[in-house]
C-alpha positions in Angstrom: -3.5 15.2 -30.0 -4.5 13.4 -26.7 -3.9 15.8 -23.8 -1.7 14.1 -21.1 -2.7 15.7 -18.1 -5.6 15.3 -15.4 -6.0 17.0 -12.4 -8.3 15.3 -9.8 -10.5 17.5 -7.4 -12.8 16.0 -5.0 -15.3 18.0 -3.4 -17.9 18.3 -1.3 -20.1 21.6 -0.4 -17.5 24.0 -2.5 -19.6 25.6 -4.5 -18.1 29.0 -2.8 -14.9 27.7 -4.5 -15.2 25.5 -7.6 -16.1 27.8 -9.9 -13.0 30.1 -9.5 -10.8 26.9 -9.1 -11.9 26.1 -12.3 -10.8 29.0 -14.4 -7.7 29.1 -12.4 -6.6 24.9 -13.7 -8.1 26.4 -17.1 -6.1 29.6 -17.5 -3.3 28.0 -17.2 -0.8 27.9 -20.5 -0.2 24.1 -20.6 -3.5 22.7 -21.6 -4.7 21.1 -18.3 -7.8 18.5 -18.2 -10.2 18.6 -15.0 -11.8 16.0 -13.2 -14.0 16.8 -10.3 -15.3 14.2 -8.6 -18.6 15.6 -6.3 -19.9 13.6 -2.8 -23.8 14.9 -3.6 -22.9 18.2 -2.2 -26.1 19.3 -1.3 -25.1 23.2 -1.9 -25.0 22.7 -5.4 -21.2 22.6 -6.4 -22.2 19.2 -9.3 -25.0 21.2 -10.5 -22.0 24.6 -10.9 -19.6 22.2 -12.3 -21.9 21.1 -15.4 -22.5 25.1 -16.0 -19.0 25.0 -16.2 -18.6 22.2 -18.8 -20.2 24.5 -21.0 -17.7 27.1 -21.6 -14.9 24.2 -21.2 -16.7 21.1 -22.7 -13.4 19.1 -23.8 -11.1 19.6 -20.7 -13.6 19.7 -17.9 -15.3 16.5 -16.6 -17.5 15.4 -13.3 -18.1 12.2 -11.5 -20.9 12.2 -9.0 -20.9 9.9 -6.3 -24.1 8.8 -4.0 -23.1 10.4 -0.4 -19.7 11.5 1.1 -17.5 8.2 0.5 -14.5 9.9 1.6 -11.5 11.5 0.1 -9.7 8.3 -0.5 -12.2 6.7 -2.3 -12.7 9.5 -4.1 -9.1 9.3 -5.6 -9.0 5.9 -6.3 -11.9 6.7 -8.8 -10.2 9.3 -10.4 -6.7 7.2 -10.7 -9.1 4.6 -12.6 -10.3 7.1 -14.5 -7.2 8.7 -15.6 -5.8 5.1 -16.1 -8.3 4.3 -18.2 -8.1 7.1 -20.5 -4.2 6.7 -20.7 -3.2 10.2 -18.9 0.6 10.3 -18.8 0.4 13.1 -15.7 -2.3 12.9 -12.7 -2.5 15.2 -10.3 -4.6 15.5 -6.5 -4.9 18.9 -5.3 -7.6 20.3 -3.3 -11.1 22.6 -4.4 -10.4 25.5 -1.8 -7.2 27.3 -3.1 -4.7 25.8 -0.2 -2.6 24.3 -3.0 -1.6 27.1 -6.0 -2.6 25.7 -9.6 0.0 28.3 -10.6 2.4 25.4 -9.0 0.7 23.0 -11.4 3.7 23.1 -13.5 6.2 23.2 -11.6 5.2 19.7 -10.3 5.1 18.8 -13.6 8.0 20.2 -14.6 9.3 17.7 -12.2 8.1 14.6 -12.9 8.0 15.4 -16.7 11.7 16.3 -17.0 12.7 13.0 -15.5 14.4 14.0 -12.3 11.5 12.2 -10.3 8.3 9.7 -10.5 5.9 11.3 -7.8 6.2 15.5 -7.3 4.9 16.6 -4.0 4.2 19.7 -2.9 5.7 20.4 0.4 4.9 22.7 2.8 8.0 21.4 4.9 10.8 21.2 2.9 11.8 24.3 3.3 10.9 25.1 6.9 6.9 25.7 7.5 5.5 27.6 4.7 1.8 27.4 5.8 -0.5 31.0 5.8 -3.6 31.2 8.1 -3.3 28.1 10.4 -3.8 28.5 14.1 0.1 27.7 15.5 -2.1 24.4 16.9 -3.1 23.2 13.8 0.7 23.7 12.2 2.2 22.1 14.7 0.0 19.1 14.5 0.6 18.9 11.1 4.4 19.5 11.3 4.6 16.6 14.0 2.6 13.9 12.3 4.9 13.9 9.3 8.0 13.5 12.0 5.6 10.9 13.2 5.2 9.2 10.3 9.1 9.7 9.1 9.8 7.7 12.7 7.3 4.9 12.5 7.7 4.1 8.7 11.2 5.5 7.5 10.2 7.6 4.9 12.0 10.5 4.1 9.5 12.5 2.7 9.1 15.7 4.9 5.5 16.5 4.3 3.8 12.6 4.1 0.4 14.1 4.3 0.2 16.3 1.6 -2.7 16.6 -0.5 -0.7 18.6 -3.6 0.8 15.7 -6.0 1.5 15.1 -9.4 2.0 10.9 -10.3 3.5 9.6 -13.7 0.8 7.4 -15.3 3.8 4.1 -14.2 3.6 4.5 -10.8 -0.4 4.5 -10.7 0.1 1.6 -12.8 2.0 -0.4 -10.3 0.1 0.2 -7.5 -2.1 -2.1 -6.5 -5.3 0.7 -5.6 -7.5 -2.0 -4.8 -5.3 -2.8 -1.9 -5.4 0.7 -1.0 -6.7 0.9 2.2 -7.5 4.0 4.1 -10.0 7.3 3.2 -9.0 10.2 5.3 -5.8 11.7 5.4 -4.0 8.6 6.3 -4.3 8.0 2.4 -2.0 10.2 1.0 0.4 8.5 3.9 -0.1 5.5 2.3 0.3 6.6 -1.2 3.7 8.1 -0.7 4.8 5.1 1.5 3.8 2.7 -1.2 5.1 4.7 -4.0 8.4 5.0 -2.0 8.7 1.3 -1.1 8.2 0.8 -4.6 11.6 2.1 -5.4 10.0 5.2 -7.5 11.8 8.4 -7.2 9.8 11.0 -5.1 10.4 14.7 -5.5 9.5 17.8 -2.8 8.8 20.8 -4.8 8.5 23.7 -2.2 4.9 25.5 -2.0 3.0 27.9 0.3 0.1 26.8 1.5 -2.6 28.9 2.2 -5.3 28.1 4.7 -8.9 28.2 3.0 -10.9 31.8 3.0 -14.0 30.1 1.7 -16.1 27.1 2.7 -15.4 25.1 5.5 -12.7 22.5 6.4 -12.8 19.0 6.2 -10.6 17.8 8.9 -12.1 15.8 11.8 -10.4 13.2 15.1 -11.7 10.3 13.2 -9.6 11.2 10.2 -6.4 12.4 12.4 -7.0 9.2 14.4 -7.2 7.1 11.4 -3.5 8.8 10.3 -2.3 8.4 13.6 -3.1 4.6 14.2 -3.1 3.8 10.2 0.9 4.3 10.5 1.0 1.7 12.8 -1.0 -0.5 11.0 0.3 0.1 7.4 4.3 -0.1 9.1 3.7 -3.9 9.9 1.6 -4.9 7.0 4.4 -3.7 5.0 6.6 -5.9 6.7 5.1 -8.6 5.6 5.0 -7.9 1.4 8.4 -7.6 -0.8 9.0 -4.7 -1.9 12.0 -3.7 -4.1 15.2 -1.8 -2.3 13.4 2.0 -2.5 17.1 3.3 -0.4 17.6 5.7 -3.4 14.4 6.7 -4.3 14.3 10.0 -2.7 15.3 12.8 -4.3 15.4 16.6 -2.0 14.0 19.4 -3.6 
């Protein structure tokens, strides 16, 4: 029986992380496939993931890229993948243990019981549910959204979240060649696509937890790219047809 769900990793220098992430996805009860899709980390976390494989040969996979292509990019490769292989349930979540995978189903729950397309998981939804952020970086965080909710008019709370679970249709509809950015600006542009779309988006309420291994990925270039992106993506948007999307949001 073909297994309908992926969950996409991208990583680069986790190897203090993967391994654990790994038996997490693959303790799980619902039989959860695993992509990870390694930027040549040069601490070994490709050459940890194929140790791996051995113990999970049919549900663990790896893609390795040539150099840090960015996180973007990264996903677009796995979407094909998924695509290709006819996944009904694909999910992005992150190697470091800031997103759950005991909330694994409960975004599937979501998009699998019909009340929604896209499942995100928010840490806004439900005020700020963020562990082990310096109050700067929350409040960044917390204010881009609100930044993007002004520019674009989404209604989506938390726009950059990195914790989401697609049904295989809306992957299908979007155009991912025309997919533009590959920092954090690109899960803005997902959502915003997905949303003008007209496919029902979800928030599902999670903690998130700040990372206690490894090191983070954030940078100005990426928060500049989100920050001028909006801008950018608002007007080109402006200029394509998109069907009404004024019901597709549905509140946790």
């Amino acid at each position: 029986m073909k297994n309908d769900k992926l969950v996409i990793i991208p990583t680069y220098n986790e190897i203090e992380n993967i391994s654990d992430m790994i038996h997490a996805v693959m303790g799980l009860e619902e039989n959860y496939h695993l992509l990870i899709i390694d930027d040549q980390s040069p601490d070994g976390t490709a050459a940890q993931v194929k140790k791996e494989q051995e113990t999970f040969p049919d549900r663990l996979f790896l893609l390795q890229r040539e150099g840090k292509q960015g996180l973007g990019t990264a996903y677009i490769e796995g979407f094909q993948y998924a695509l290709a292989r006819n996944y009904d349930y694909i999910f992005e979540m992150d190697a470091d243990f800031s997103h759950n995978p005991a909330d694994l189903p409960r975004l599937y729950d979501a998009c699998n019981r019909g009340d929604c397309d896209m499942a995100v998981g928010s840490r806004y939804i439900t005020g700020v549910n963020v562990v082990n952020w310096p109050m700067g970086r929350v409040l960044m965080s917390f204010f881009a959204s609100k930044y993007v909710q002004f520019i674009t008019g989404i209604p989506i709370r938390d726009t950059t979240a990195g914790f989401v679970c697609y049904r295989q249709k809306v992957l299908r509809t979007i155009d991912l060649e025309k997919i533009k950015f590959i920092g954090y600006a690109f899960q803005i542009e997902m959502k915003f696509t997905a949303w003008k779309l007209g496919f029902k988006v979800k928030e599902i309420p999670i903690i998130f937890t700040d990372r206690t291994k490894g090191t983070s990925k954030m940078s100005k270039h990426i928060f500049r790219e989100a920050i001028f992106g909006v801008i950018y993506m608002k007007a080109k948007s402006l200029l394509r047809g998109y069907q009404p999307a004024s019901d597709a949001y549905l509140s946790s």
